[in-house]
C-alpha positions as CSV (number, residue, x, y, z in Angstrom):
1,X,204.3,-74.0,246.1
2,X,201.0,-72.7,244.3
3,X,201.5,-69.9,242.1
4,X,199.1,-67.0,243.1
5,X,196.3,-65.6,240.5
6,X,197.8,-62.8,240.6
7,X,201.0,-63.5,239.2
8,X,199.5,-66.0,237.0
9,X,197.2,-63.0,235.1
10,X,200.5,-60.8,235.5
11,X,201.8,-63.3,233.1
12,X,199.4,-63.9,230.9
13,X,199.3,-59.8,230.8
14,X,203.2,-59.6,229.9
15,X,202.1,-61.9,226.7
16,X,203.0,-65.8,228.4
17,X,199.5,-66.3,227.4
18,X,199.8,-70.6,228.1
19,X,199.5,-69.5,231.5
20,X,195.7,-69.2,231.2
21,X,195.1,-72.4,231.7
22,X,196.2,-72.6,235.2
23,X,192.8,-70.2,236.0
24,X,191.2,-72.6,233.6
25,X,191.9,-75.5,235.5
26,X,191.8,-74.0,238.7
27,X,187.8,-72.8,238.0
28,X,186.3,-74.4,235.4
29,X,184.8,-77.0,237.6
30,X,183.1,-74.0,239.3
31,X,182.2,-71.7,236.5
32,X,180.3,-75.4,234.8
33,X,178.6,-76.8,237.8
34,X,177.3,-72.6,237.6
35,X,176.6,-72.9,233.9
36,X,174.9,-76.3,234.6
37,X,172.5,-75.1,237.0
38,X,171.2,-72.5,234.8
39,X,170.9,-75.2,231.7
40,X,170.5,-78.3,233.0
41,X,171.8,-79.7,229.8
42,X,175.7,-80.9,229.9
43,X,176.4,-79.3,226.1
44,X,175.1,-75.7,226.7
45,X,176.7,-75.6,230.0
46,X,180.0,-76.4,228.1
47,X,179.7,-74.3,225.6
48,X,178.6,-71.3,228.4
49,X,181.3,-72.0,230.6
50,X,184.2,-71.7,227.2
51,X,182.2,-68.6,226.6
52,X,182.9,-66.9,230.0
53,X,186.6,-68.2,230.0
54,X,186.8,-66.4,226.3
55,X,185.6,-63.7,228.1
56,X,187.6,-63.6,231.1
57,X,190.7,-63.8,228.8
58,X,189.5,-60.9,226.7
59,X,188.7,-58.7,230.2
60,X,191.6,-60.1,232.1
61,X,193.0,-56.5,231.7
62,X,190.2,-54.8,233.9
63,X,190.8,-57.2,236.8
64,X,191.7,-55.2,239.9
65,X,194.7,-57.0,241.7
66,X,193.8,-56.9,245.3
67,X,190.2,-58.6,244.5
68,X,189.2,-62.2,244.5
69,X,190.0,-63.3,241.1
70,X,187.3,-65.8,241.4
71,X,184.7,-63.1,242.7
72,X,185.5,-60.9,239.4
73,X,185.2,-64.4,237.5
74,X,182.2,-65.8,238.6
75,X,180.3,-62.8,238.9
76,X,181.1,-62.3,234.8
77,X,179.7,-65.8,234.6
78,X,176.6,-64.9,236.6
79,X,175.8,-62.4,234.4
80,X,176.7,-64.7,231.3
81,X,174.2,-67.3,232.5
82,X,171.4,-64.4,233.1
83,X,172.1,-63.2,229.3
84,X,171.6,-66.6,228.5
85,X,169.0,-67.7,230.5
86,X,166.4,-64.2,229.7
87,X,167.6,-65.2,226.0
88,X,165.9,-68.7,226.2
89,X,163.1,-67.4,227.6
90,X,162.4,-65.3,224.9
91,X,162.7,-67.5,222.5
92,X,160.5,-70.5,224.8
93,X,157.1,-68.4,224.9
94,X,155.6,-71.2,226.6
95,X,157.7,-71.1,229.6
96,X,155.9,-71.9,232.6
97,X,156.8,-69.3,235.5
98,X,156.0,-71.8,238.9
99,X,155.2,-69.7,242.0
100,X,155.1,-71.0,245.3
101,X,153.9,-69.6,249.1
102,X,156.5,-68.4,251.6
103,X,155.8,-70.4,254.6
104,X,155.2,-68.6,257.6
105,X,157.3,-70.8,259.4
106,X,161.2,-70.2,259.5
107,X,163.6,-72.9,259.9
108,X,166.8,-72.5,261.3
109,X,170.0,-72.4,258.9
110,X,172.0,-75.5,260.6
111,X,168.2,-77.7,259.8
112,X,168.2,-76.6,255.9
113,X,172.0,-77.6,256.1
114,X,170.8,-81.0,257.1
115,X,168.1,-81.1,254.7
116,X,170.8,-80.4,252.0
117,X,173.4,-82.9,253.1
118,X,170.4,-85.8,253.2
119,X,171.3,-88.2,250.7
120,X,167.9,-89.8,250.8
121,X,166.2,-86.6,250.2
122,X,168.9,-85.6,247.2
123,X,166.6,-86.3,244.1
124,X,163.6,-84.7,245.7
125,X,165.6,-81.8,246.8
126,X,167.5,-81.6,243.6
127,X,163.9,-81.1,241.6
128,X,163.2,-78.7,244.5
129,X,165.9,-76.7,243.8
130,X,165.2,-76.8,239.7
131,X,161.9,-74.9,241.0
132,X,163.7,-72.0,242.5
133,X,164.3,-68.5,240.5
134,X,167.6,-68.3,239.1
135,X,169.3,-65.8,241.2
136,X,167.4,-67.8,244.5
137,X,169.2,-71.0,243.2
138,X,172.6,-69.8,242.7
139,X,172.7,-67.7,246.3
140,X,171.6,-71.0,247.9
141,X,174.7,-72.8,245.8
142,X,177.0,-70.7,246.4
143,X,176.3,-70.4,250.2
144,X,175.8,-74.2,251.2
145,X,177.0,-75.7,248.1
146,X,180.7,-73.7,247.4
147,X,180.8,-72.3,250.7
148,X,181.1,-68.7,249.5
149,X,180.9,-65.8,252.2
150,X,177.9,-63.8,252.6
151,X,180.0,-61.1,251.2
152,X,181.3,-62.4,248.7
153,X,177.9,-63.3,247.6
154,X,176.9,-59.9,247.9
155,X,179.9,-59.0,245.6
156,X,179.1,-61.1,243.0
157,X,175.4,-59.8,243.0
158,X,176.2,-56.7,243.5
159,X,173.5,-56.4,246.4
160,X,174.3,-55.9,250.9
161,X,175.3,-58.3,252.8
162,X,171.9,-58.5,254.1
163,X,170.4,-58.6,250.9
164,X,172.0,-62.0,250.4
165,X,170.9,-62.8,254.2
166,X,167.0,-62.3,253.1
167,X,167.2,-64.1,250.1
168,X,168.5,-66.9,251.7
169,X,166.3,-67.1,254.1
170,X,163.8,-66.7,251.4
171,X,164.8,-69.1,248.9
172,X,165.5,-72.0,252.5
173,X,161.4,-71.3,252.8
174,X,160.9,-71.9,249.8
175,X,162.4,-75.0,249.6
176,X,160.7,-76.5,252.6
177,X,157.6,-75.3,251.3
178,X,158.5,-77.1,247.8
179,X,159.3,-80.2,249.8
180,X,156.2,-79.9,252.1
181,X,154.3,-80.1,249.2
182,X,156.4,-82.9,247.6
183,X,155.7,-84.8,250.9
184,X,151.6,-84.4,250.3
């Protein structure tokens, strides 16, 4: 039988501090994939994703039992990723901001699903996706890629429920309209 989060951070909290590495373990797949979609770059995203574990560790005392664990720890890694990401952009003054159309057409969801599970379409997507704003990007991983609730989403934002519904429908135009383009 699994051991629960909760009890796990219970123990780390009564000092069996070796029992972080069961959240480790249990995340870090999540919390790099995350950090690699910001970066793109395999190093930084290591070093980002040890950097919001630290963190977690250090914080684990303000987790609310109750709450998704994971919620409380990716949304500290979202905001880890924006820290870094605005930091990087500071510091690359040449950064080229790409803007793109919305289409006036709007697909349905269960299409864009399709779209995504094309393996023949996965490198053209995947540069698709690179073209997307951060916060677009990750609300599109997070709701086709992890499979994360709308409010859960929301949560880890902190926006509504239909907040994350808009800009999901936003960022799903577009990435057709990025691959529209791609196709011309």
């Amino acid at each position: 039988m699994e051991i629960s989060n909760e009890e796990i951070i219970s123990q780390v909290l009564d000092g069996r501090k070796q029992a972080y590495s069961i959240l480790i373990t249990r995340y870090q797949r999540q919390i790099f994939n995350l950090m690699y979609r910001y970066s793109r770059s395999e190093n930084d995203a290591a070093d980002l994703t040890q950097e919001v574990f630290i963190r977690a560790y250090e914080k684990l005392n303000s987790f609310s039992s109750g709450h998704s664990f994971f919620t409380w720890l990716y949304t500290l890694a979202v905001n880890r990723a924006n820290d870094w990401s605005r930091k990087r952009n500071r510091q690359q003054q040449n950064h080229i901001h790409l803007a793109h159309q919305l289409s006036n057409h709007q697909e349905r969801e269960t299409r864009q699903e399709k779209l995504l599970e094309n393996k023949e379409d996965l490198q053209r997507l995947q540069r698709a996706i690179n073209m997307l704003s951060d916060d677009t990007r990750e609300i599109l991983m997070l709701r086709f890629h992890e499979e994360i609730p709308v409010k859960e989403v929301a949560q880890i934002f902190s926006i509504s429920e239909s907040a994350v519904k808009m800009r999901t429908a936003r960022g799903l135009q577009q990435l057709q309209g990025i691959m529209q383009e791609d196709d011309s």
